[in-house]
LUMLUMZA-474939 format. One record per residue (C-alpha): residue in one letter; residue number from 0; x, y negated, z negated. Coordinates in nm, 2 decimals. Example, Ala and Ser with C-alpha at 12.3 -4.5 7.8 and 13.67 -1.06 7.14 Angstrom:
2
+---+-----+--------+--------+--------+
| r |   k |   east |  north |     up |
+---+-----+--------+--------+--------+
| A |   0 |   1.23 |   0.45 |  -0.78 |
| S |   1 |   1.37 |   0.11 |  -0.71 |
+---+-----+--------+--------+--------+
//
This chain:
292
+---+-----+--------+--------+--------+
| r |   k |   east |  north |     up |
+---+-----+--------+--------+--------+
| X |   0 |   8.54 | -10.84 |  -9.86 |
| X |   1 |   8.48 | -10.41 |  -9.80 |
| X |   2 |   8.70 | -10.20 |  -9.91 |
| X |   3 |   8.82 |  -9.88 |  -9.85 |
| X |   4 |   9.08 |  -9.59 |  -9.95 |
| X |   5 |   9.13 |  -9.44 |  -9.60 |
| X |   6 |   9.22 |  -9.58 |  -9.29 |
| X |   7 |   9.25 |  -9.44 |  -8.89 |
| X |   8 |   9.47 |  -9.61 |  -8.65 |
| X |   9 |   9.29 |  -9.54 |  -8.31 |
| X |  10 |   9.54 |  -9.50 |  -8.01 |
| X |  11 |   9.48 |  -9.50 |  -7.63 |
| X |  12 |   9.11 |  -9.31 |  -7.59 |
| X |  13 |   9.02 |  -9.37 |  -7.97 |
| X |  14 |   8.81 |  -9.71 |  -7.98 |
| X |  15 |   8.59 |  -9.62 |  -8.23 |
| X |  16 |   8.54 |  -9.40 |  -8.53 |
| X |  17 |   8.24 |  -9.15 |  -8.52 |
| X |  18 |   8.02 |  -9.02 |  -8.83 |
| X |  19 |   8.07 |  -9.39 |  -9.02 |
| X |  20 |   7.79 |  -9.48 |  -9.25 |
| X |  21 |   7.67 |  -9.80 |  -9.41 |
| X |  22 |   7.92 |  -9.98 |  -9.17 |
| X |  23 |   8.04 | -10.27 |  -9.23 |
| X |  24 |   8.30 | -10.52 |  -9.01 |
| X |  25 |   8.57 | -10.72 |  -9.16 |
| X |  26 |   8.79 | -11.02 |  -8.91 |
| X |  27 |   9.06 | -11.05 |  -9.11 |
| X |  28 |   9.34 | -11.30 |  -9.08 |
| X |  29 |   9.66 | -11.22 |  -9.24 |
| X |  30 |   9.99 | -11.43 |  -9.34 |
| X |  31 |  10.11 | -11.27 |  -8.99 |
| X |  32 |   9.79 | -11.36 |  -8.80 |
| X |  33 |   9.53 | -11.13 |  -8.65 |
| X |  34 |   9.51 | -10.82 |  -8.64 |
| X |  35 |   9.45 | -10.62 |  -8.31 |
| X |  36 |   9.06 | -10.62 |  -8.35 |
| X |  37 |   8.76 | -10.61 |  -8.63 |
| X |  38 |   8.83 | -10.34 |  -8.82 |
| X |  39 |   8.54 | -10.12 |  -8.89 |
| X |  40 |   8.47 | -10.01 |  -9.26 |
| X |  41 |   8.22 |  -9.69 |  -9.35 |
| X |  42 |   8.16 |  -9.37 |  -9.52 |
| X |  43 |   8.25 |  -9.03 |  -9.46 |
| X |  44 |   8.15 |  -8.77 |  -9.69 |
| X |  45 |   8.11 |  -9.05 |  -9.96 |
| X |  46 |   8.46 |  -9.18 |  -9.84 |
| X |  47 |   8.52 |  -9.55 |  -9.76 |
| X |  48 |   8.70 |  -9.55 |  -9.42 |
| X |  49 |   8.83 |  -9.84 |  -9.24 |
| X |  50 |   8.89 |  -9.83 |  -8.83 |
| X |  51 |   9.11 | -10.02 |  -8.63 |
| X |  52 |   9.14 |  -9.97 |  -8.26 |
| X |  53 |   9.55 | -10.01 |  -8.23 |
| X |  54 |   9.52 | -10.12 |  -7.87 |
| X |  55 |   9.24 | -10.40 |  -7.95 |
| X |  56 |   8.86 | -10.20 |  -7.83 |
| X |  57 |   8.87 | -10.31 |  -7.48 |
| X |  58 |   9.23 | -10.18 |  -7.48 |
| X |  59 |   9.42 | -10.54 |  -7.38 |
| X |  60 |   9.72 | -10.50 |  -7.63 |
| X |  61 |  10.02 | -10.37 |  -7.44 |
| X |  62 |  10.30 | -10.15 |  -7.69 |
| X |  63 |  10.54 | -10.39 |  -7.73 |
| X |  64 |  10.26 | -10.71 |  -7.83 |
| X |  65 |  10.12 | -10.53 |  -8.10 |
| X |  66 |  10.10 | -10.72 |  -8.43 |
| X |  67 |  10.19 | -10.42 |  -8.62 |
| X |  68 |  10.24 | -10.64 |  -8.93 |
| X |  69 |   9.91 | -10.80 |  -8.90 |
| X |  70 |   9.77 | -10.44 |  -8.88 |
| X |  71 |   9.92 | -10.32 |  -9.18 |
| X |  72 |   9.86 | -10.61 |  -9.41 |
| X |  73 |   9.48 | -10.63 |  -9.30 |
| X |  74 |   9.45 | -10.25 |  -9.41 |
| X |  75 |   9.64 | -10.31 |  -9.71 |
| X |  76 |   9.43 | -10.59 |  -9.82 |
| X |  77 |   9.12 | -10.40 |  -9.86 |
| X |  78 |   9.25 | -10.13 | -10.05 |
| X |  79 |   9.35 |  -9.86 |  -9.81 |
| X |  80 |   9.63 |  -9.62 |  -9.96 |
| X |  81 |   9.67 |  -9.35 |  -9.67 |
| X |  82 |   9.65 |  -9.44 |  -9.30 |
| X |  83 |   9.61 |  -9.16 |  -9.04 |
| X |  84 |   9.76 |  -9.28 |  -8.65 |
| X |  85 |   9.63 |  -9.13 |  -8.38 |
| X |  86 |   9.84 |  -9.18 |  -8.05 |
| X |  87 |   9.83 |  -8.98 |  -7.71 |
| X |  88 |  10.18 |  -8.89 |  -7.67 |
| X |  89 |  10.45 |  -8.70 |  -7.39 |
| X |  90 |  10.58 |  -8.36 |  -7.47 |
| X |  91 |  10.93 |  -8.33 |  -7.44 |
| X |  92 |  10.92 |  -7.92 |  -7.48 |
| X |  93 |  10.84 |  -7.63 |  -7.30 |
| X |  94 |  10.60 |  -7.48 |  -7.57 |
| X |  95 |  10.47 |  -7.81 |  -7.70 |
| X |  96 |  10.18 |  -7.81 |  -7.42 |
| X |  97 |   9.89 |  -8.08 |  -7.27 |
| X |  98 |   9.65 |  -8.10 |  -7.49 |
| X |  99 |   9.79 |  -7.93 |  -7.82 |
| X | 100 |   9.82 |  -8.15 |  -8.14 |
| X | 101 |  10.15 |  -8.24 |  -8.26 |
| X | 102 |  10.21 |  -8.34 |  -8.66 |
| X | 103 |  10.55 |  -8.50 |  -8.66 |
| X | 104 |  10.77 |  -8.49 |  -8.99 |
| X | 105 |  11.05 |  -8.69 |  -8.80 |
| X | 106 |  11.14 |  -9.01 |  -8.56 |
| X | 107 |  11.38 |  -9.16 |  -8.38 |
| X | 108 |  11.35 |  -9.55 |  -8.31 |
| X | 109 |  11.40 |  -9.60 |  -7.94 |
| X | 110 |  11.21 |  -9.98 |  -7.98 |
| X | 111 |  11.37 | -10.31 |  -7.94 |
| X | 112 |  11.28 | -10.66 |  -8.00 |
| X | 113 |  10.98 | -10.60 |  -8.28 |
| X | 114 |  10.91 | -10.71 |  -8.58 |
| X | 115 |  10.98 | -10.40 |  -8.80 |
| X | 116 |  10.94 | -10.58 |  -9.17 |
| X | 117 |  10.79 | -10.79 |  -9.36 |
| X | 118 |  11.11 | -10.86 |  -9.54 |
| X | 119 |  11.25 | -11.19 |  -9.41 |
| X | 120 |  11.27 | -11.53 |  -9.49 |
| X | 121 |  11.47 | -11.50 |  -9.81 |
| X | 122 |  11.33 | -11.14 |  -9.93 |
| X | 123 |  11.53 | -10.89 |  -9.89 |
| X | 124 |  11.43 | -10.48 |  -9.92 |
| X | 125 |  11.55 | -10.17 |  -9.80 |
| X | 126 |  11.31 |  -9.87 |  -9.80 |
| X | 127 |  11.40 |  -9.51 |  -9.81 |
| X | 128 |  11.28 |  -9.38 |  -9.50 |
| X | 129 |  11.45 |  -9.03 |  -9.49 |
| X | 130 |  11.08 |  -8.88 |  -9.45 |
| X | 131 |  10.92 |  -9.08 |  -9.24 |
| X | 132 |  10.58 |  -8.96 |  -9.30 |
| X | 133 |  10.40 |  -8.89 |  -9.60 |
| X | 134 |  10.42 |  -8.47 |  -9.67 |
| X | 135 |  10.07 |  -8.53 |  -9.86 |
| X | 136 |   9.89 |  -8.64 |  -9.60 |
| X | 137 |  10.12 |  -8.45 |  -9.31 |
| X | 138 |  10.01 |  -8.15 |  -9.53 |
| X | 139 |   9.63 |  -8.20 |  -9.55 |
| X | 140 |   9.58 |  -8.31 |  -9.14 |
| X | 141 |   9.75 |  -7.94 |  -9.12 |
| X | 142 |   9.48 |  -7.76 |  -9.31 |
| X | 143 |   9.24 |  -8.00 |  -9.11 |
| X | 144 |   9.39 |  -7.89 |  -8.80 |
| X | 145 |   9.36 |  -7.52 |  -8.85 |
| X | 146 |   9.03 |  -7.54 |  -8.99 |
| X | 147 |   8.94 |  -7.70 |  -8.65 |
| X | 148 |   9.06 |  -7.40 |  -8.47 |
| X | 149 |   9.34 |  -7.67 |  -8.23 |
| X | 150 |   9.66 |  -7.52 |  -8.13 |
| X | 151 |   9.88 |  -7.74 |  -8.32 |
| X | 152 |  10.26 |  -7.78 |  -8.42 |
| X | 153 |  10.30 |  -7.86 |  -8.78 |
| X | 154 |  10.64 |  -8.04 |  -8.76 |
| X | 155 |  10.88 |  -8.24 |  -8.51 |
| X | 156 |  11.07 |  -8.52 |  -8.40 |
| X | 157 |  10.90 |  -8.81 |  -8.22 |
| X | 158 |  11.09 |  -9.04 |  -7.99 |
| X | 159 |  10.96 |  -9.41 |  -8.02 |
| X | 160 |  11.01 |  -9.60 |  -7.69 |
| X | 161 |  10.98 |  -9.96 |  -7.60 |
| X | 162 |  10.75 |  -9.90 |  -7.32 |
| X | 163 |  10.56 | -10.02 |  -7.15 |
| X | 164 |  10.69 |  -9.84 |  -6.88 |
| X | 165 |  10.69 |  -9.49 |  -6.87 |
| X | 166 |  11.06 |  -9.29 |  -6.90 |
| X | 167 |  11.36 |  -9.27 |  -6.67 |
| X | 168 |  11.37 |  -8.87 |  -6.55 |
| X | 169 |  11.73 |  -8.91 |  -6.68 |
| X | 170 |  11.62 |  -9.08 |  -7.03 |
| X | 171 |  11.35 |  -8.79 |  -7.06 |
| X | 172 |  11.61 |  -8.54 |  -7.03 |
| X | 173 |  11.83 |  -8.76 |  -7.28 |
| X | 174 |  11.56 |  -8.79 |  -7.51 |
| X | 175 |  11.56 |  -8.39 |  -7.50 |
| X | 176 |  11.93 |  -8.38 |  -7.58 |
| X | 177 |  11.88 |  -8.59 |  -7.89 |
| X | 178 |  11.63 |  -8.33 |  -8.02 |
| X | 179 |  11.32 |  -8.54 |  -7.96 |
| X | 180 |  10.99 |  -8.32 |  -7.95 |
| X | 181 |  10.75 |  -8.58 |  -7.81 |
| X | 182 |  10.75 |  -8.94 |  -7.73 |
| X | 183 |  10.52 |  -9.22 |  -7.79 |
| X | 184 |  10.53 |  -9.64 |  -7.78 |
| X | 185 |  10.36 |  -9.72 |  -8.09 |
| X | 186 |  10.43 |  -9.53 |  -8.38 |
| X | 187 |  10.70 |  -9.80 |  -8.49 |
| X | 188 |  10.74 | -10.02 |  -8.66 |
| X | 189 |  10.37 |  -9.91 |  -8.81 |
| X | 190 |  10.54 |  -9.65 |  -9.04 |
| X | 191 |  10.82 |  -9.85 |  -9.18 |
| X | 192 |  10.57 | -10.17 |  -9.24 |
| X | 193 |  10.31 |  -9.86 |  -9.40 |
| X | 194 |  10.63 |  -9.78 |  -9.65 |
| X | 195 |  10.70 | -10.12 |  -9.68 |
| X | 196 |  10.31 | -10.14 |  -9.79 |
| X | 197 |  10.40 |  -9.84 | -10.00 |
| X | 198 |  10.11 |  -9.67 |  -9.80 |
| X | 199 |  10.07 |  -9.29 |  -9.75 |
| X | 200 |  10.12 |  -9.27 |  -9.31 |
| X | 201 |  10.07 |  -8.99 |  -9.11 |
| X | 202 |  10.06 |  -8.94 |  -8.73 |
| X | 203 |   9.79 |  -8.68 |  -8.53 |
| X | 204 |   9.99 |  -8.67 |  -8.21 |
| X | 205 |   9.77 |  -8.59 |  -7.88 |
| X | 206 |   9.96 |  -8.46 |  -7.61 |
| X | 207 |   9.88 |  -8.52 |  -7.28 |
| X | 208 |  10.13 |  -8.49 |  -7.03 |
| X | 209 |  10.54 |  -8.35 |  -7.03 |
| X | 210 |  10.66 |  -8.69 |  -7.02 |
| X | 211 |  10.88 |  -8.64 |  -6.65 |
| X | 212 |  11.17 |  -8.43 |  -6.71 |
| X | 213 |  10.96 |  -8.06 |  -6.61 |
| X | 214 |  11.04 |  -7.91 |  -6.31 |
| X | 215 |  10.69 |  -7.80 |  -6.25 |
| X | 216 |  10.44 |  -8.06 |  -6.38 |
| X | 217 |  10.41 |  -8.40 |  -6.21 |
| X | 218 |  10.53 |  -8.69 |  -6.37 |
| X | 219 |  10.38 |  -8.93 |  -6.62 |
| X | 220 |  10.11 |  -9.16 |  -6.51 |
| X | 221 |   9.82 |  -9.38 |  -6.68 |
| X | 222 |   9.54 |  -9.15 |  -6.52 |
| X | 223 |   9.69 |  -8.83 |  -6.63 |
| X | 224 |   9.71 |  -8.95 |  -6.97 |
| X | 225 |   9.37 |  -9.08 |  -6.97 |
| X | 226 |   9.23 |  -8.77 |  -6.80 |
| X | 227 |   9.38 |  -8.54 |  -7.06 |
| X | 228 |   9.27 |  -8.78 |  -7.33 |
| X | 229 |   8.90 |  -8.74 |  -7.20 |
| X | 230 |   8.93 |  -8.40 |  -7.27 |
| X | 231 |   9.12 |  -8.36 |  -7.62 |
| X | 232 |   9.02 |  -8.64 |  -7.79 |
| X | 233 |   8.70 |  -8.46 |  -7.95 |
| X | 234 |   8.97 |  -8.24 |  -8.07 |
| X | 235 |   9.17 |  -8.54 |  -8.25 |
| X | 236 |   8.85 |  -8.65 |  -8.39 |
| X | 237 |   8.73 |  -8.33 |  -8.56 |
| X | 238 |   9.01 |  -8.28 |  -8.71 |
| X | 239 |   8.96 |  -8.66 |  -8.92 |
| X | 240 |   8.63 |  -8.54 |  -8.99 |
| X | 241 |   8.80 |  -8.22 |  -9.14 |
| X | 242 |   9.08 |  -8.38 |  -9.28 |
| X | 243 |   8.90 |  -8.66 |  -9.47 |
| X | 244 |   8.72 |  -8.49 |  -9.74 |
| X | 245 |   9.03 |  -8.32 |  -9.82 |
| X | 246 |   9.18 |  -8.65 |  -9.95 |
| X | 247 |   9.25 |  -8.69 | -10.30 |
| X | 248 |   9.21 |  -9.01 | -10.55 |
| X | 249 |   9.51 |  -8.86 | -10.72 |
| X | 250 |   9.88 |  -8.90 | -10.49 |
| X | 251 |  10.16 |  -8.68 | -10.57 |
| X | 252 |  10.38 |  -8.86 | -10.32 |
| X | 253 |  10.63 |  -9.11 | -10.39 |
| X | 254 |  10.52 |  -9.34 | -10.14 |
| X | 255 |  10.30 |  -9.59 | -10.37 |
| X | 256 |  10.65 |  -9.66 | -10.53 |
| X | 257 |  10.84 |  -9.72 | -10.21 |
| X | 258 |  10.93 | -10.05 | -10.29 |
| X | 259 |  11.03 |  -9.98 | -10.66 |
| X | 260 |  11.41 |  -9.92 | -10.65 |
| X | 261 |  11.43 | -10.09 | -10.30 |
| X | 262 |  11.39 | -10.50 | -10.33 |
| X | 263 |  11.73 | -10.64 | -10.37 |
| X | 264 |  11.66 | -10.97 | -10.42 |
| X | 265 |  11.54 | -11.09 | -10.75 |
| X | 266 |  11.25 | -11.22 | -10.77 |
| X | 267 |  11.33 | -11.54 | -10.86 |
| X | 268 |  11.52 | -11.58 | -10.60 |
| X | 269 |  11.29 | -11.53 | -10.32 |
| X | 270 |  11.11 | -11.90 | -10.17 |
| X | 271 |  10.83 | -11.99 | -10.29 |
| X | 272 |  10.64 | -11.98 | -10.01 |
| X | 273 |  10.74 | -11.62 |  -9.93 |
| X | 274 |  10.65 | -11.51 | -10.26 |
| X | 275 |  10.33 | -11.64 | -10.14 |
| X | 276 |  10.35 | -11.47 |  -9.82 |
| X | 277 |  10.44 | -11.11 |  -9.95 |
| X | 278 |  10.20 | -11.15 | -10.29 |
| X | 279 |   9.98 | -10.83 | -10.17 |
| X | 280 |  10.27 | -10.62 | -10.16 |
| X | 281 |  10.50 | -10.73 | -10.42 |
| X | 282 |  10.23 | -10.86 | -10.71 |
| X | 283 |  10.32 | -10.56 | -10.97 |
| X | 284 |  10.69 | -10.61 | -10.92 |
| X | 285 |  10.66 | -11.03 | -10.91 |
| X | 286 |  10.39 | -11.05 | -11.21 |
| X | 287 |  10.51 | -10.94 | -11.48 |
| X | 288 |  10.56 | -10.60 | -11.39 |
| X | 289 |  10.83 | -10.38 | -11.30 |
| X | 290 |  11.07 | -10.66 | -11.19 |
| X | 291 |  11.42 | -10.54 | -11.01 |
+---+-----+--------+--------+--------+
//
């Protein structure tokens, strides 16, 4: 099987990842099933990078169908360590405009009815999630973002709606009330299973629309997003080119030790057949390693 170190998430407008070299494609089938597409694996700047289209390429995977865990386990299992998510998203301020870039350091779980862990069936663990996203890799798609000359905001609070509907007025100006900076469908559960994975996960937000709650922009709809997509996506993308050379081998973060202090149930007490299940992500705590 490829592998690779670094891996894009590509949201609405972001099918495919240019500048890849000696490209290969892996179909993957995970303990959770399929992921939402091939992913694509190639080089960047002597960088292994793997692709996966979040919406499927053809863009037939609706928010709330996702198989987030699928996603996340296929990346894990060929080696990636840091995952960038791109995802066109609604402003929800006045000075947070169409088209800007957004790098959240905070969310707020709006979603209902998805599979958020891959802790279940007699496995028990409780991440710390304080920091949502990884401040290595928030930090470096900053530099990348300046360097790319895009009006960007290098912190803020993003909203995670069920979708697939777009927001009440009233919930948009609710969401406001709660402090929310931008709003998006997919960015859960794909960064609590990341932390799960004890992956690095960052988000490069694209905004293209104020959600509905502003006086003096039209609401919300599928073609505005997609129209302001067409024009900032090029943006999105050279920042990743910008932004992947600046990765490390070395990680300063604590996020390849997520699950270290967090797995409540000892090992020999988790099934069999779990233990089976959750082998990629718990092998160095269940094999002789650092056992809790």
């Amino acid at each position: 099987m490829p592998e690779a170190d670094i891996a894009i998430i590509g949201g609405s407008g972001l099918y495919h990842m240019e500048g890849l070299e000696e490209v290969e494609e892996a179909d993957i089938v995970t303990p959770f099933g399929a992921p939402s597409d091939i992913i694509t694996i190639g080089t960047i700047q002597e960088s292994r990078v793997a692709f996966l289209p979040r919406h499927g390429r053809k863009h037939n995977i609706s928010p709330s169908e996702l198989p987030a865990r699928a996603n996340i386990y296929a990346l894990k299992s060929l080696g990636v360590r840091r995952i960038i998510a791109v995802s066109a998203v609604g402003s929800l301020r006045e000075d947070i405009h169409p088209l800007d870039i957004v790098i959240p350091d905070q969310l707020i779980d709006h979603t209902s009815g998805r599979d958020n862990t891959f802790f279940t069936n007699g496995a028990v663990a409780h991440i710390a999630f304080a920091e949502p996203f990884c401040p290595e890799l928030r930090h470096l798609l900053e530099q990348a973002t300046r360097a790319a000359g895009a009006h960007s905001h290098s912190e803020g609070t993003c909203l995670v709606m069920e979708g697939p509907q777009f927001s009440t007025r009233a919930e948009s100006h609710m969401y406001r009330e709660w402090g929310a900076d931008i709003i998006v469908m997919t960015t859960l559960p794909e960064a609590k299973l990341a932390r799960e994975a004890e992956m690095c996960y960052a988000m490069l937000a694209l905004v293209t629309d104020y959600d509905c709650w502003h006086p003096q922009h039209e609401s919300v709809t599928a073609d505005i997003v997609l129209a302001n997509l067409d024009k900032g996506i090029t943006a999105a993308e050279n920042v990743l080119q910008l932004a992947i050379p600046l990765i490390q081998e070395k990680q300063n973060c604590s996020c390849p030790t997520a699950l270290q202090d967090a797995l409540v149930t000892a090992p020999q007490d988790i099934p069999l057949e779990t233990r089976e299940q959750l082998h990629l992500l718990l092998e160095k705590y269940l094999d002789g390693g650092n056992n809790v």
